[in-house]
ZABAVEX-567477 format. One record per residue (C-alpha): residue in three letters; z negated, x negated, y negated. Coordinates in steps of 0.02 Angstrom, whole numbers, plus 50000, padded with zeros to 5 digits. Each point is the difference from the previous one (the first is absolute). Example, Ala and Ser with C-alpha at 12.3 -4.5 7.8 and 13.67 -1.06 7.14 Angstrom:
<sites>
Ala496104938550225;Ser500334993149828;
</sites>
This chain:
<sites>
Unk489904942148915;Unk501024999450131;Unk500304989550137;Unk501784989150011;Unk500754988750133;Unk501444991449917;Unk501404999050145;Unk501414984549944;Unk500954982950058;Unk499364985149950;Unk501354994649885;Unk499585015149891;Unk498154994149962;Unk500464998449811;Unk500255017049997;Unk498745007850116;Unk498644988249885;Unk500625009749848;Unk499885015550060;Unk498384997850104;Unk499434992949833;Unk500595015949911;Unk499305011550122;Unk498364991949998;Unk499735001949795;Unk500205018050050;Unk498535002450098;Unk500884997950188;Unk499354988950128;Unk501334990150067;Unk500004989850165;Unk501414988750037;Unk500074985250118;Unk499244987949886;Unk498645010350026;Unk499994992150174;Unk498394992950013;Unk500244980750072;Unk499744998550194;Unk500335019050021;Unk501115006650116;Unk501575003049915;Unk500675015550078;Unk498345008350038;Unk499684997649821;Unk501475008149930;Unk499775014350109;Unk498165004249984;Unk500825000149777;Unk501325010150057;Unk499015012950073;Unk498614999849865;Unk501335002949865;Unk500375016949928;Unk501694994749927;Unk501304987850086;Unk500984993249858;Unk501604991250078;Unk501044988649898;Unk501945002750052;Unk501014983749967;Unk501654991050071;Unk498734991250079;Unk498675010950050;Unk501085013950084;Unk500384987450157;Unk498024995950018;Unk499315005750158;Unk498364999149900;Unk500465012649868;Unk500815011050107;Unk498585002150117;Unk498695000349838;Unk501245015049917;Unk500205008050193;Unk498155002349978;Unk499855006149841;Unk501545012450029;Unk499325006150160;Unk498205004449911;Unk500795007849837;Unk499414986149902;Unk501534992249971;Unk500274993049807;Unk501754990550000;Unk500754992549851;Unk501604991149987;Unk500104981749911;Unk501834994849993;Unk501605009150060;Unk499674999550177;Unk500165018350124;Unk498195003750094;Unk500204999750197;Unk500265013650106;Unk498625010450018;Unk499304998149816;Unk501725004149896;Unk499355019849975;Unk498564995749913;Unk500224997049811;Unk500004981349948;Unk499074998249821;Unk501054987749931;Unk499204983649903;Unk501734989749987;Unk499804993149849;Unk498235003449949;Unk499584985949879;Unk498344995249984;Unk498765010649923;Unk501405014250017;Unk498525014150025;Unk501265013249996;Unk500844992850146;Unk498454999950108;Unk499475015749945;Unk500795010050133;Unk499464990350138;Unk498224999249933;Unk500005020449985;Unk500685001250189;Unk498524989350057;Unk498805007849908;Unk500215016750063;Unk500184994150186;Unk497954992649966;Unk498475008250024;Unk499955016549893;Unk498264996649948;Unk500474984249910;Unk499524999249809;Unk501424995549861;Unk500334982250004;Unk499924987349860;Unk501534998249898;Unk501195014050093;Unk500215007449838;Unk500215019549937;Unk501625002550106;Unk499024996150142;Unk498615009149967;Unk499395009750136;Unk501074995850134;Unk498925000650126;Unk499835019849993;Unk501975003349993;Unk500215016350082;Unk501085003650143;Unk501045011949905;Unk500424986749874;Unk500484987050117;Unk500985010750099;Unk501185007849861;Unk500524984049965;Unk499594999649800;Unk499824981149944;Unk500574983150058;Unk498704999050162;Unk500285019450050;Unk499825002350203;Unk501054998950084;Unk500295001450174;Unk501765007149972;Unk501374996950141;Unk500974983049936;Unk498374994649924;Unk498224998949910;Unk498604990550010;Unk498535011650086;Unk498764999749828;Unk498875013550044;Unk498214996850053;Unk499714998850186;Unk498905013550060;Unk498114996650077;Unk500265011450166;Unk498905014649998;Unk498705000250159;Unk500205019550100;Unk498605010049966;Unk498944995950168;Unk500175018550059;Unk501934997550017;Unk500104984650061;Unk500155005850182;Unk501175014049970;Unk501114987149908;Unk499754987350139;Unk500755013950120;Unk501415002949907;Unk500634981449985;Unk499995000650186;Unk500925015350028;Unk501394992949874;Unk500044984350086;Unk500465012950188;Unk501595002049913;Unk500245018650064;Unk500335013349916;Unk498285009250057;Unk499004984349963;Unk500635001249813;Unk499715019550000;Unk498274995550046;Unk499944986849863;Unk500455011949866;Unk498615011750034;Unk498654986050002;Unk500704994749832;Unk499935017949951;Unk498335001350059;Unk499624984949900;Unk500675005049847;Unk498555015150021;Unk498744988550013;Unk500304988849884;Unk501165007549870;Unk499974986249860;Unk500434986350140;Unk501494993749933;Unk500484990450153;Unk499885014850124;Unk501115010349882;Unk501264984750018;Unk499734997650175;Unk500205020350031;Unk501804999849874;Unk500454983750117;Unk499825008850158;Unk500985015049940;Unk501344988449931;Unk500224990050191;Unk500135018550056;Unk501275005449907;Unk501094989450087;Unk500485006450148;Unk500195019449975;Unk501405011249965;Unk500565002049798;Unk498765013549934;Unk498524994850074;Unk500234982149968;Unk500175006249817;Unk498305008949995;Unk499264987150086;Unk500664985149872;Unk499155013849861;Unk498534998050084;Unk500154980550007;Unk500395000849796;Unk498615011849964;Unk498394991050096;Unk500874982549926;Unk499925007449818;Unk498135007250022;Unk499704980350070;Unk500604994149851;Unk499225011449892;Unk498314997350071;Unk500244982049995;Unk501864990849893;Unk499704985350127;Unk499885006950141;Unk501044990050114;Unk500285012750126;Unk500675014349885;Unk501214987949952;Unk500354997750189;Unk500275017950031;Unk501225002649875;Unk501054985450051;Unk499965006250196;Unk500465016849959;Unk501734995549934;Unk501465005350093;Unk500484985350099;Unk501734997449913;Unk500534998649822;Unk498314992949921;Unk499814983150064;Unk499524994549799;Unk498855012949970;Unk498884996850172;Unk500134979749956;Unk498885005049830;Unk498935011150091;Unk499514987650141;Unk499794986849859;Unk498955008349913;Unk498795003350163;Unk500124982550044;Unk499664995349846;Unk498435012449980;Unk499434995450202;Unk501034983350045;Unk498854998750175;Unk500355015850055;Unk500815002250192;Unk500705016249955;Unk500874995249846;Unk500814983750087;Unk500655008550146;Unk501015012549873;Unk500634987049904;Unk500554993950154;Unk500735013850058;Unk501165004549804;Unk500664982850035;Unk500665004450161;Unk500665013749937;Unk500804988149887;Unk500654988550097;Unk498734987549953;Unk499224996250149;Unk499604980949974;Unk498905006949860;Unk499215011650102;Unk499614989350146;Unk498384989849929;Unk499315017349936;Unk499745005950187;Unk499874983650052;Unk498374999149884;Unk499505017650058;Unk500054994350180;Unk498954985349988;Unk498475012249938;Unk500115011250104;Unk501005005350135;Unk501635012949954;Unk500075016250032;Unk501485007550097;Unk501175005149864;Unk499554986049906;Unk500434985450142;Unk501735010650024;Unk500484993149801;Unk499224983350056;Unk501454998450152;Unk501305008549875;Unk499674986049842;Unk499864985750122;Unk501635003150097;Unk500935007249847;Unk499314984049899;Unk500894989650159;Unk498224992150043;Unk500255000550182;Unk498594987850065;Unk498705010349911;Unk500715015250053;Unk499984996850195;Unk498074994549976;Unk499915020649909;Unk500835008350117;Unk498974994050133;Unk498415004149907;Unk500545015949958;Unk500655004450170;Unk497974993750075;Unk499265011249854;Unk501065014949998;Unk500895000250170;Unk500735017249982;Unk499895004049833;Unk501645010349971;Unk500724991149832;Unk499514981450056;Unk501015004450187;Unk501425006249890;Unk500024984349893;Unk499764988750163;Unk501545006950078;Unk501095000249845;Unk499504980649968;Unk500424995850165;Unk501605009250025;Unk501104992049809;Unk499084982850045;Unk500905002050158;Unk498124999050129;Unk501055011450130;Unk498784994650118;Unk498585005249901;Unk500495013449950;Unk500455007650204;Unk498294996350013;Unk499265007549860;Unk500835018550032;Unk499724998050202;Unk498174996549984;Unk499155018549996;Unk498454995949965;Unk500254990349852;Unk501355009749938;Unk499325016749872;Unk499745015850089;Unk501575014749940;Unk501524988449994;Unk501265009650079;Unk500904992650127;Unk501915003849902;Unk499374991249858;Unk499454984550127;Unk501944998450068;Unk500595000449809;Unk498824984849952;Unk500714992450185;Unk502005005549961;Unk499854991649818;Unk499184985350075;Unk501204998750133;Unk501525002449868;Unk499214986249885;Unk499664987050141;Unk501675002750070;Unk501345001849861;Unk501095010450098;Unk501045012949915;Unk499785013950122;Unk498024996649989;Unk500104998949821;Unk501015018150014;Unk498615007350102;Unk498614995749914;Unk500645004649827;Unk500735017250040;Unk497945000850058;Unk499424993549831;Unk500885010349898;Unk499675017750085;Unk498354994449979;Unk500094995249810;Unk500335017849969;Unk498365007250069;Unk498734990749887;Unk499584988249890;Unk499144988450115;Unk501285000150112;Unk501284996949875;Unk499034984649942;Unk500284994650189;Unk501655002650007;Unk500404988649842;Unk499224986650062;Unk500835001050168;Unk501805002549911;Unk499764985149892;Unk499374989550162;Unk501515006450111;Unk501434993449834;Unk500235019749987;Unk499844996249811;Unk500855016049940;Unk499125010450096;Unk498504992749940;Unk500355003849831;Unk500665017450040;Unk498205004050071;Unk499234990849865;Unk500775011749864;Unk499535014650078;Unk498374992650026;Unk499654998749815;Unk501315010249901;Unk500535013850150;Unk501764993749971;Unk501085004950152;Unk498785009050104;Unk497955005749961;Unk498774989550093;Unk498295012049984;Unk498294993149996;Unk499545005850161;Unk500805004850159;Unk499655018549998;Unk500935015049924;Unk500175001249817;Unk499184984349974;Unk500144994949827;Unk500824985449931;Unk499024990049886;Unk500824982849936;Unk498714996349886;Unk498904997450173;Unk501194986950080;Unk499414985150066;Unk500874983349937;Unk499244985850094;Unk501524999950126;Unk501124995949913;Unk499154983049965;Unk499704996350179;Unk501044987350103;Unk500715013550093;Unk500945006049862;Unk500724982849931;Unk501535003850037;Unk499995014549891;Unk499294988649853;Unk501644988750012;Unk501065015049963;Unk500425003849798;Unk499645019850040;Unk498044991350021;Unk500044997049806;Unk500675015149965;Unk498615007550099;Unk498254991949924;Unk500995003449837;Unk499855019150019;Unk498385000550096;Unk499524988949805;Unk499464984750093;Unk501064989549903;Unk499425004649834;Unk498224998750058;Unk500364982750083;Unk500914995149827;Unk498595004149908;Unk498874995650091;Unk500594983150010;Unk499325000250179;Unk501735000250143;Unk499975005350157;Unk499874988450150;Unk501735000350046;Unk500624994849821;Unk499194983349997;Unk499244997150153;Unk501544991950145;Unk500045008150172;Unk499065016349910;
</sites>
């Protein structure tokens, strides 16, 4: 049996009876609000449901699709991987809920079993896998409850999983978390708080705790996922070949997870972080899906999520992940610098002031959070601010050098004062600069797209990503290698770079970097294609 909450508007309660009715003769329990017990307290009612259930059937109508209500109810259901929708007339789901696939009941007469069918099967295996057969599902449902992984992710029959990018309902059973073996926990402890340092010697240190864990314990599912994780965040920021080996490493300990255990949520974690950064936006989607789906609570899993959409220039999605994150415990560095990027990317300016100044009393000089700091203030035009940021030395991260201080001053200077000669200065700056490195070339777009130096933005950007024009190398030493697959992409969905985004070369560029066909898809836009201002 498993356990429903039926999510619709009130003008559809013809409907939701029938198929509450329907769902009911096959052995679910299903709570909707005339459940409500009289006197109770409405809301508090409906949520204590809402988190009992292990399925969150929504009902998409005309009508339903503009309720608050609904939305919230699916929101919840969506965020936890529990998330059942099925459409009953013509209308499009919302935003947020159109890359799931809709099991579709327009039309289903009464006592149309096949019609139901589908829905009843994607319940069934989101319930509790030690449930018995229930009364009157029949031989074609007939053991449902034990449908292996394999089968529901090859996609054979009408309810095959599904987590594919542009859609599919997330039918796999939701992992119980396996507890660490008590002579690990420490050593695993350790290692979350060197990861959270955000330095490259604090994640070193990680991966030989893992490592050391993975001794210990060596049918721990989790620590193998936690150790293929660790290498996959590595493999990041090095040059080409030993990013490679270390993204082999990331694949192998995720595939000996996932051996040990098919729902382990963090193998499935590990082999969505170790992805090259461009190119496989669809392919990470289903793999953090399918986490969330296995471990919808976990902090880890949220903040990634957080950070794809970024990436993909969904930031308004991305916000109430951290946002959620934050209010259990506080955020580590790296993870409060995506917190300032998706709140002033998704234009939420009041909530962003109150970050930045938490941030800046939690993390003073934390290198990335300065960097984002001064780079806020500068394109929302805090001149002030910003003076004061890079003039106060002890706030300000130790190893800036001081040439790279008068750049950040000449480009704000140039943007604050329009003139042409500034403008001049400042660019002929940027763009010896974009040739050293990749990180400097990402500051340089944003700074020629701020200063109207739109062509040269684009110049830089296509050498940037395709080495058109000139070869921007990964790092700024000799024979540095260049590695587009590696590129970041969350710039170029940041308000500095508007400007950029109102040019048609902008199409042609998430085109060939396959955003488009993933967005298409997907059914899931950007920001800045239907959100104004973005």
């Amino acid at each position: 049996m498993t356990k429903v909450f039926l999510s619709y508007d009130r003008d559809d309660r013809a409907s939701a009876r029938k198929i509450a009715d329907a769902l009911q003769r096959t052995g679910h329990s299903v709570w909707w609000d005339r459940n409500i017990r009289g006197g109770a307290e409405f809301s508090q009612e409906i949520d204590l449901a809402l988190q009992a259930a292990e399925a969150v059937v929504v009902l998409w109508s005309e009508r339903s699709i503009t309720s608050p209500w609904v939305r919230d109810e699916a929101g919840v259901g969506r965020d936890s991987g529990r998330l059942v929708p099925v459409r009953l007339d013509d209308c499009t789901p919302p935003l947020g809920f159109r890359q799931y696939q809709t099991i579709d009941l327009r039309g289903a007469g009464d006592g149309d079993t096949a019609a139901l069918e589908e829905l009843d099967e994607a319940i069934a295996v989101l319930g509790p896998a030690e449930a018995a057969a229930r009364p009157g599902a029949g031989a074609a449902k007939k053991s449902r409850q034990t449908v292996s992984r394999r089968r529901l992710l090859a996609g054979t029959g009408a309810t095959a999983a599904v987590a594919a990018a542009g859609g599919g309902i997330l039918l796999y059973r939701r992992a119980k978390r396996r507890e660490p073996p008590p002579e690990v926990v420490p050593l695993m402890d350790q290692a979350k708080q060197l990861m959270n340092q955000n330095t490259r010697e604090g994640q070193y240190q990680a991966i030989g705790l893992y490592q050391r864990v993975t001794q210990m314990a060596p049918n721990y599912a989790d620590g193998w996922g936690w150790l293929g994780y660790t290498y996959g965040v590595v493999s990041h920021f090095h040059e080409r070949q030993e990013s490679l080996a270390l993204r082999a490493r990331a694949n192998a300990a995720a595939r000996h997870a996932l051996e040990l255990d098919s729902n382990c949520a963090f193998g499935e974690l590990a082999l969505s972080v170790a992805l090259p950064l461009v190119g496989y936006w669809a392919e990470r989607e289903r793999l953090l899906l399918r986490a969330s789906a296995l471990d919808p609570d976990n902090d880890e899993i949220m903040v990634m999520r957080a950070v794809a959409l970024i990436f993909a220039g969904r930031s308004t999605e991305a916000v109430p992940f951290l946002a959620r994150v934050k209010r259990r415990r506080p955020l580590a560095p790296a993870e409060y610098n995506n917190y300032l990027i998706a709140l002033w990317s998704a234009g939420q300016l009041a909530e962003l002031d109150q970050a930045i100044n938490d941030a800046a009393s939690l993390y003073p000089t934390q290198s990335s959070i300065w960097f984002t700091r001064v780079g806020i203030a500068m394109y929302n035009g805090q001149f002030n601010a910003l003076r004061m940021l890079i003039e106060d030395e002890q706030s300000r991260p130790s190893g800036i050098p001081d040439a790279a201080l008068s750049r950040f001053l000449t480009a704000a200077h140039a943007i604050e004062t329009r003139s042409a000669a500034d403008i001049d200065k400042a660019m002929a700056e940027q763009i010896a600069d974009a040739h050293q490195s990749a990180v400097q070339a990402e500051v340089a777009i944003r700074n020629a797209s701020a200063l109207g130096r739109i062509d040269d933005a684009f110049a830089i950007t296509n050498a940037y990503y395709f080495g058109r024009g000139f070869i921007i190398p990964d790092y700024p030493t000799k024979g540095s290698s260049f590695s587009p697959d590696q590129r970041q992409t969350r710039f170029l969905f940041q308000p500095a770079t508007k400007p950029m985004r109102s040019d048609a070369r902008f199409e042609v560029l998430v085109k060939e970097l396959g955003f488009d066909r993933y967005w298409r898809e997907s059914g899931e836009p950007p920001d800045y294609r239907h959100i104004p201002g973005l």
